[in-house]
C-alpha positions, 0 to 999 in steps of 0.5 A: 579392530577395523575404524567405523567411519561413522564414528567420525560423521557429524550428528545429523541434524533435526532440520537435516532430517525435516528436509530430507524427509520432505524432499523426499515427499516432493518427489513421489509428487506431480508439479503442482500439487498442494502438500499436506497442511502444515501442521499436517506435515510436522507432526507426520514427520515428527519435528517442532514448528521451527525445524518445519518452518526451516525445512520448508525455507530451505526448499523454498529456495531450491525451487522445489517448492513455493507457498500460496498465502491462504491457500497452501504449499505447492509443488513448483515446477521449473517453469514457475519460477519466473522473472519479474521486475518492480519498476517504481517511480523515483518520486516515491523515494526521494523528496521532502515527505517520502511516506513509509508507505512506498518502502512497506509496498516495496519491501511486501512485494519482495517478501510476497515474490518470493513465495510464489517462486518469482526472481524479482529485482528492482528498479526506478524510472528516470527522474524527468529530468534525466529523461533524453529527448526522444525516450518514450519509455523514460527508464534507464538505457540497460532496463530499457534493453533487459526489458526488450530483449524479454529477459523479464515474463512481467512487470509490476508498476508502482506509479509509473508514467502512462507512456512508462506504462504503454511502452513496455507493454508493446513489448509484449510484457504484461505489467500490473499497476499501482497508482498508474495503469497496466494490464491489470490496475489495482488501486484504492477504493476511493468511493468506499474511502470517502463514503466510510468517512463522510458516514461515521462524521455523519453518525457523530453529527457534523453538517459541514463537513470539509475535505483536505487533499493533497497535491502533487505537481509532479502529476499534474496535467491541464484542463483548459488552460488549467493545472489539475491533478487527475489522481488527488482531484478527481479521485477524491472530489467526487466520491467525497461530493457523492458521499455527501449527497447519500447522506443528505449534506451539502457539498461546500465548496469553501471546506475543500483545500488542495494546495493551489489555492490560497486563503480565501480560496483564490487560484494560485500557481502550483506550489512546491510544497510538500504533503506535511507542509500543505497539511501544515498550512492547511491547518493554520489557514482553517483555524488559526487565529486569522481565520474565518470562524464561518469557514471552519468545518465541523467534520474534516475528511483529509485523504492523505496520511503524510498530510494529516501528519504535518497538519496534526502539530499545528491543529493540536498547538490551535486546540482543533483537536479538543473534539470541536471538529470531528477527523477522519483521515486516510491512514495504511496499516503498520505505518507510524505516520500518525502515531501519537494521534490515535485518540483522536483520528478515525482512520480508513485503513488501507493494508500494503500487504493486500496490495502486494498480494493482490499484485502478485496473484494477478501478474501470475496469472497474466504471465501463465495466460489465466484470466486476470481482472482489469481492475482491482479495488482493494477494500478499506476498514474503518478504525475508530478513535482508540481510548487511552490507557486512563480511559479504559482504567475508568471504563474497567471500573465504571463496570465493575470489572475488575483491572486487567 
């Protein structure tokens, strides 16, 4: 009897038919086309959500498709699959308080690239002081020159300098930015951050309601002679004082404290404090046992998390958090910086994932000469003090319902 070469094949796999099945789909399509749901798609061909979810990945990765987050799954075309640099700051991932934050952006926007058919890669700026005389664009000798030679279609900035910034752009590469400028800027909505907060201190009855902010030396600049941080400063001073006024509370300025003053509210040099040290002393100096109980908020608005975190040990040591002064501080979704405190803290909550989206989608529109906004201001949410584990045991009962 003649050898059936098919005894010897190995068993074709689910996955293996799933993306046959779907490869096959693509290419009867136009570039561009969105596919069918998901849903749609696995019961058509007739597999599990996982073998649907493998099949997609893998064609992912060949390029023959790419998925819009919200939107649907698309049909790529060669020419969509772009080269794009993430050029960050390096004070973003060295120092004394590097904020999860900046690896959670980092690690979103990688994840949210590669979804939209870009080929990202990832590099730092150079400290200032490795900077040459001369350099303009303060990035490194073989960056520099990749970025010249228009190796990359764009660039996302993650608080790089303004010259960083101006410079790559005349060479002809569109740049979006977080926390520094570019063609199209996205940032925190600081008025709706301030305005939320000062509203729910309100709705809890404080009348003097003070504001904590963080200062970073390494971006300051100068204004008559004197050292001003534009980016925690004028980002926060004013929509907080605006805030106030809306709600019919005075502004005191004895309640606000930024690192380059001392007690009792004195200019001092810069200090090379870091965020959580500046909350620490912070904490102690508005209600240690030193302090001045007139100076002493009865509402706290602090706009930096890595802050509140190193100010929340001490506060709670002094007994600030036992409901005297009502808080309310900035916080970013998923981060663990002020785990612990719940119970305590009301939170405006900033979502990284929505940035890196928001990133994304503008940079793709600039690299293929849609319209892009400017400006992008990502909203906030309010996240009020969560109850404990007792606590809702005694709500449960209190209603009559019976314990989950």
């Amino acid at each position: 009897m003649p050898h059936d070469p098919s005894i010897d094949a190995p068993p074709v796999s689910r996955k293996e038919v799933a993306e046959r099945r779907l490869r096959e789909m693509v290419e009867r399509l136009e570039p561009g086309t969105r596919l069918p749901t998901f849903t749609a798609l696995r019961q058509e061909i007739g597999v599990s959500v996982t073998t649907m979810s493998r099949a997609i990945e893998a064609l992912t990765a060949r390029g023959l498709l790419h998925t819009r987050r919200g939107s649907g799954i698309y049909v790529a075309a060669p020419e969509r699959v772009l080269s794009v640099a993430l050029i960050c700051d390096p004070v973003h991932v060295r120092g004394k308080d590097v904020s999860p934050f900046w690896q959670m952006l980092v690690s979103l926007v990688r994840q949210r690239a590669s979804e939209g058919a870009f080929r990202l890669t990832v590099h730092f700026g150079q400290p200032p002081e490795m900077v040459r005389p001369g350099d303009e664009h303060r990035l490194d000798s073989a960056l520099a020159e990749e970025v010249r030679s228009g190796r990359y279609s764009g660039v996302l900035a993650v608080g790089l300098p303004v010259s960083t910034v101006h410079w790559i752009q005349r060479q002809g590469v569109p740049v979006v930015g977080f926390a520094c400028a570019g063609d199209t800027w996205v940032g925190l909505d600081a008025q709706a951050m301030a305005r939320m907060a000062v509203e729910r201190l309100a709705e809890q009855g404080c009348r003097r309601i003070g504001l904590w902010v963080a200062f970073r030396p390494e971006r300051v600049g100068y204004e008559d002679g004197q050292p001003v941080d534009p980016f925690a400063l004028r980002a926060a001073v004013l929509p907080f004082r605006e805030a106030l006024a809306a709600n019919g509370l005075p502004y005191l300025p004895e309640l606000v404290r930024d690192s380059r003053h001392t007690q009792g509210g004195d200019f001092a040099p810069l200090t090379p404090e870091s965020n959580q040290m500046q909350g620490q002393r912070f904490a102690w100096e508005t209600f240690g046992p030193e302090s001045d109980p007139a100076l002493r908020p009865d509402g706290l608005y602090a706009a930096d998390d890595n802050m509140m975190q190193g100010a929340l040990p001490t506060l709670a040591r002094l007994g600030a958090l036992d409901g005297s002064v009502r808080i309310v501080s900035h916080a970013n979704a998923g981060s663990s910086l002020l785990f612990g405190y719940e119970d305590v803290l009301g939170r405006v909550e900033v979502d990284p994932e929505r940035i890196a989206e928001e990133m994304i989608a503008a940079l793709e529109k600039r690299v293929l000469g849609q319209h892009a906004p400017g400006r992008i201001l990502l909203p906030v949410t309010w996240q009020p003090p969560r109850l404990l584990p007792d606590q809702r045991r005694v709500t449960l009962q209190e209603s009559g319902l019976p314990p989950a």
